[in-house]
N, C-alpha and C positions, 0 to 999 in steps of 0.2 A: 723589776730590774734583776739582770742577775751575771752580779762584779765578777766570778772567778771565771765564765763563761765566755764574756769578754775580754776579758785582760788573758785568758788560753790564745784565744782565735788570734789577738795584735799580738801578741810575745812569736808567734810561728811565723810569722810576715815581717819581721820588724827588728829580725836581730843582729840586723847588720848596723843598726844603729847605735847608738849612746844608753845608757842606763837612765839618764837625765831624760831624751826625748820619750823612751818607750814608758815611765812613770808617766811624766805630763800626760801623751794623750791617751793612756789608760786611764786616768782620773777621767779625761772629759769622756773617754768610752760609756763609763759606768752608767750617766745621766740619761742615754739613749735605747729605748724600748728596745727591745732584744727581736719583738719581730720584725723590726721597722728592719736592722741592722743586718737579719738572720734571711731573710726572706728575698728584701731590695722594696725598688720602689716599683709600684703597679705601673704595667706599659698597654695602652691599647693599640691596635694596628686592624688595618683594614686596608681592602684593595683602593685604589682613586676609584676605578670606574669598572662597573661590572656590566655583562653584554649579553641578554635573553632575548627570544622570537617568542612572542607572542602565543599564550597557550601552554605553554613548557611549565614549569614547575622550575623558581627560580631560587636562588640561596645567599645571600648577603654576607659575605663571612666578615664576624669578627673574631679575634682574638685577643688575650692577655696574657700578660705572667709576671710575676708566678702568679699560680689558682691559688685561690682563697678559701676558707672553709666557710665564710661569709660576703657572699659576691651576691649583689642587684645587679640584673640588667636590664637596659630600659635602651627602645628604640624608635624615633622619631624621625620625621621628613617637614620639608615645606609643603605648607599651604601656601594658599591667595597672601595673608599675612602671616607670615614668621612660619613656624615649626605646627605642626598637630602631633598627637602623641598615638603610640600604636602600640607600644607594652612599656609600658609603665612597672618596675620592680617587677619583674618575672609575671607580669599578670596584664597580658593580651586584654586590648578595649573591646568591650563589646561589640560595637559596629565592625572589626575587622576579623571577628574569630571565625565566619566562616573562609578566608584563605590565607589569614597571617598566623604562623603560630613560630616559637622560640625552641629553638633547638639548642641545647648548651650539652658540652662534651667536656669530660676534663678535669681532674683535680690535684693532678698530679702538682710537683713543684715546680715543674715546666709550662703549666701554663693551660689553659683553656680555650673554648670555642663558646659563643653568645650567636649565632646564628639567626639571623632571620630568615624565614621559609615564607616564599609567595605562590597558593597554587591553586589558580592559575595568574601567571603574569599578565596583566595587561595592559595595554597603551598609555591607560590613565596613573600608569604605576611608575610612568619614567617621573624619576624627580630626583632631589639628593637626599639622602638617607645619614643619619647620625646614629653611631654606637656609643650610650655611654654607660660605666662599670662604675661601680659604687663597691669604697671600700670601707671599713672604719678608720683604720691607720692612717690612708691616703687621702680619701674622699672620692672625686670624681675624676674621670679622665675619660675622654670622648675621642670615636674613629671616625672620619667621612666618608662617606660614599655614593660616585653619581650611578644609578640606574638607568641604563640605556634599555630601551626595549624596540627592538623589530618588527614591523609588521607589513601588510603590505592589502588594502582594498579592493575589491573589481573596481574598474574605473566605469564611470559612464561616458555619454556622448551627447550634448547640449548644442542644439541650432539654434544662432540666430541672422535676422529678425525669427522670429517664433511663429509670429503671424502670418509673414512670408512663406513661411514653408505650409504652411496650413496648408495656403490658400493656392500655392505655387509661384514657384518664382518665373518671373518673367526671363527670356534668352536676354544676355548681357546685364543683368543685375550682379552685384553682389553677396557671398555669403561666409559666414566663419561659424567652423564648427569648434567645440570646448571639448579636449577631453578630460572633464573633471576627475580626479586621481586624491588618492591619501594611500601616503606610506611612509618608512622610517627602513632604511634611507632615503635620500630624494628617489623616485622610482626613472627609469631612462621612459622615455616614447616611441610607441612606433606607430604610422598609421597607413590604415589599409582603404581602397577603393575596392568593393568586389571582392576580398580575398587576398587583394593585390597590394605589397608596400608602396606606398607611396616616397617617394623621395621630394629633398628639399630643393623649392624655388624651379623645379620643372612645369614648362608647360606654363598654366596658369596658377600653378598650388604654391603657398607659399607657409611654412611653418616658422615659427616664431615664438617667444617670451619661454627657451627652453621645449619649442615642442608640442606647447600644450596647445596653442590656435592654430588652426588649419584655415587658413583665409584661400575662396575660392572667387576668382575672376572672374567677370564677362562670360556668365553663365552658358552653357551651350546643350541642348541635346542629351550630351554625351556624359554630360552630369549628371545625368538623371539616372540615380544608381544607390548601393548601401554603402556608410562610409562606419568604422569602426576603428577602434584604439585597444592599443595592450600597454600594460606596464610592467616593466621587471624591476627589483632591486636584489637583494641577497637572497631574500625569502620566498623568490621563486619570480612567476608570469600568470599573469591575469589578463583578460581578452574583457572586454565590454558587449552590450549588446549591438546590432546594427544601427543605424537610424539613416532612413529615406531622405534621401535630396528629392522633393519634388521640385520636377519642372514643367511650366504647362506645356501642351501639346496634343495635336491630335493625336486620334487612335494610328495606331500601327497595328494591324490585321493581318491574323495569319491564319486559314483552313484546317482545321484538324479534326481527323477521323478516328473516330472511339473504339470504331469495332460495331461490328452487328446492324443499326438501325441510326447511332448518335453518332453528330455532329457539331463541332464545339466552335464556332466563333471566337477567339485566343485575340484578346485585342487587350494593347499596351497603351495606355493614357492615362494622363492627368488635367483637371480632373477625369473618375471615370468614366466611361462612358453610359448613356442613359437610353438609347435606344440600338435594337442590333432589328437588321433588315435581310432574311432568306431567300436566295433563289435556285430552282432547280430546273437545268436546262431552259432558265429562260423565263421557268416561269417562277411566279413568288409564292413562297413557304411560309408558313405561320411559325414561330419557335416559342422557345419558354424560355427569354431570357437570352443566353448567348448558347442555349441547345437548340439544334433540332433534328425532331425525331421523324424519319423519313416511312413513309408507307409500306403498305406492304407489296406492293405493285412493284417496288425499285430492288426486291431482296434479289441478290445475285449481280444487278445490272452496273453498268459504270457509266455515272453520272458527271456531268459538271457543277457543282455545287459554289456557291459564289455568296459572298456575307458584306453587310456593311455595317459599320460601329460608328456612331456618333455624338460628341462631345459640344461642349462650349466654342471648343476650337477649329472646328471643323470636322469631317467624316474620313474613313480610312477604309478601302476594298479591300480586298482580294477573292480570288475564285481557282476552282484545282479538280481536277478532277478524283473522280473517287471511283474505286471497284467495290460495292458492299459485297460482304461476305455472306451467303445466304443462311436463312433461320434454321436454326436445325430441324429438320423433320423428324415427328414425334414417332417413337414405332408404334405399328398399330394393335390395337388391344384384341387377342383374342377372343374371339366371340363363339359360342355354344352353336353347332348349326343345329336345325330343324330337326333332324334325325335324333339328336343327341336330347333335346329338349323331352319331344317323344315316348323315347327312352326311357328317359327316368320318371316322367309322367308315368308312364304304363308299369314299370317298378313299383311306383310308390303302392298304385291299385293292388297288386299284386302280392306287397307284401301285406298291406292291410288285412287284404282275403286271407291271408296265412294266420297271420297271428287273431283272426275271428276264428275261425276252423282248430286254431293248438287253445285257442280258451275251451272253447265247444266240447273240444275231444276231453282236456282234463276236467270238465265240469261234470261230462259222463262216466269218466269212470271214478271220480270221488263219489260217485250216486252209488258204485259197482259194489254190492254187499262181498263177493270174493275177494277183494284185498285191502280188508280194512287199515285205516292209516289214521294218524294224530292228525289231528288239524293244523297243528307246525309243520307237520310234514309234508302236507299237503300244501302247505302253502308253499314251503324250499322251491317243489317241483313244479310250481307253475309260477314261480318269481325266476328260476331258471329256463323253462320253458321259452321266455318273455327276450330272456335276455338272447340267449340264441337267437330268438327269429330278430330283434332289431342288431345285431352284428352283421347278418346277411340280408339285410335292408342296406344298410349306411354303404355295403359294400357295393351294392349293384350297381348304383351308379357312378363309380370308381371303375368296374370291369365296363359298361358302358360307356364312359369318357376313352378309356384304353382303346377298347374298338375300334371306334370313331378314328381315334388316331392314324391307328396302324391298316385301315383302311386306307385314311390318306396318303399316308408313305407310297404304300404300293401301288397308288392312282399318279402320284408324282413322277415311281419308278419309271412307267409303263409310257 
């Protein structure tokens, strides 16, 4: 307690009153902890509701005042049943330490921050969140706060019957496709045929429940194509994969020419088709499959080339003519003539003969008693000897190739 402290602070507030009231509630001043009195009473605050996208690094603010020299924080959410704990007196649970941790700021008499940090936010993080501050004087006092968080999924694309499309769907059946979607906010829809938006209740298309079913009519043809979904909401646009409307039919056949020798059989059906049939000018062609590789008899020529494809459902032509583009002729490899062979034939002999005759010569004169020489030195001069004559070996038939040449130039000229 501490009475002159007191009874200071009410005498400066109070002195418009009587001598009689400012005694009284001086007396009951005196009985009241000076920090309870000096300080106030502890306040928590927090936002209602706080708004993160998925991924971000999120922040929970609480705050108090006044700061304490002696302040617990502790931060809690719902579960399945009631609350689970997530820091407990300034001391983060294990299961959340790796992205929950406590950020506190503040100790002024104005007041502080108990922060909870999320990083990274995620989906499963929307819930309501509870701040509560621990005092000695006061006790406890709690903030609330709901967590919103944003997000947004690639959506997929779901046919059914399931079976149906396996197997194909017959002309005039019906089908609905799903575009299964997750996001936060609800995401909008859009959906595409081909690339193409589709609009509502055209034609035979009908969407519904929000968008998400694309119910298709009295199947035709013309159905037979990719159908795909996107969803947007705040946090952007997401597209899905395609998925195939089968529908049965025969092949539809179209001629196509590759280039050079190949020939492609391009045939649309479902199912596909299991055998492909060649003809050229009439007559039938063997293929591998929906190629065929034309002979070499047809390089250059323009042909009528004609295919057939066929399914469960029937067979599908066509036929077109083709102009192949001829092989390229390979240029031809020069060849050594007669002359030239010869040549270096009668070189080679030739040099042979030389370098027997530059041995010969230096074996006579190391015999030669007038110009005695080391035996190292005798050998330099017929290790170089050697080497000369095979320079003008390798060469001759080099000046011989030249010849040869420049013969033919001026047999060209002429």
């Amino acid at each position: 307690m501490t009475i002159f402290f007191l009874h200071f602070q009410f005498f400066c507030y109070f002195t418009m009153f009587s001598k009689f009231v400012l005694v009284e509630l001086a007396l009951v001043l005196c009985i009241v902890p000076r920090s309870m009195y000096c300080a106030g009473k502890l306040v928590v605050k927090t936002d209602s509701s706080e708004t993160f996208t998925e991924g971000v690094k999120a922040t929970l603010t609480c705050t108090f005042s006044p700061a304490q020299a002696e302040v617990d924080i502790s931060w809690y959410r719902t579960a399945e049943i009631g609350f689970e704990s997530i820091i407990e007196r300034d001391v983060v649970e294990e299961e959340y330490r790796e992205r929950f941790s406590l950020e506190y700021k503040g100790t002024s008499q104005r007041g502080g921050n108990g922060n909870l940090l999320i990083d990274p936010v995620r989906r499963e993080d929307k819930r309501k969140y509870s701040c509560r501050i621990y005092n000695k004087e006061d006790g406890t006092e709690d903030g609330n706060v709901d967590l919103d968080v944003q997000w947004l999924s690639a959506p997929t694309v779901s046919l059914t019957p399931e079976d149906k499309n396996r197997n194909g769907f017959s002309r005039g059946e019906n089908a609905t496709l799903t575009c299964n979607h997750d996001g936060n906010p609800m995401p909008d829809i859009i959906w595409y045929k081909n690339n193409e938006t589709i609009e509502n209740d055209i034609d035979r298309y009908m969407l519904h429940n929000n968008r998400t079913l694309l119910t298709i009519t009295n199947i035709t043809l013309e159905d037979h194509d990719v159908f795909n979904c996107s969803t947007t909401n705040v946090v952007g646009t997401k597209f899905s994969n395609g998925v195939n409307l089968n529908v049965k039919h025969k092949p539809i056949v179209n001629v196509v020419y590759e280039g050079v020798d190949k020939i492609r059989c391009n045939a649309s059906a479902y199912p596909l088709p299991y055998t492909y049939t060649f003809a050229v000018d009439g007559e039938p062609q063997s293929g591998e499959d929906d190629i065929l590789t034309l002979n070499d008899e047809y390089s250059g020529a323009c042909v009528n080339v004609s295919c057939q494809a066929t399914n469960i459902e029937g067979g599908g032509w066509d036929e077109e003519e083709i102009c192949l583009i001829g092989k390229p002729t390979p240029e031809p490899v020069e060849k050594l003539k007669g002359g030239v062979i010869a040549g270096i034939v009668i070189g080679c002999i030739v040099g042979l003969c030389l370098i027997l005759l530059a041995l010969l010569f230096a074996w006579k004169k190391s015999k030669s008693p007038s110009a005695p020489k080391s035996s190292a030195t005798k050998k330099l001069v017929l290790f170089q000897s050697l080497l000369f004559l095979l320079e003008d070996l390798l060469a001759f038939p080099q000046l011989v190739c030249s010849f040869d040449k420049n013969i033919n130039r001026t047999s060209k000229r002429r």
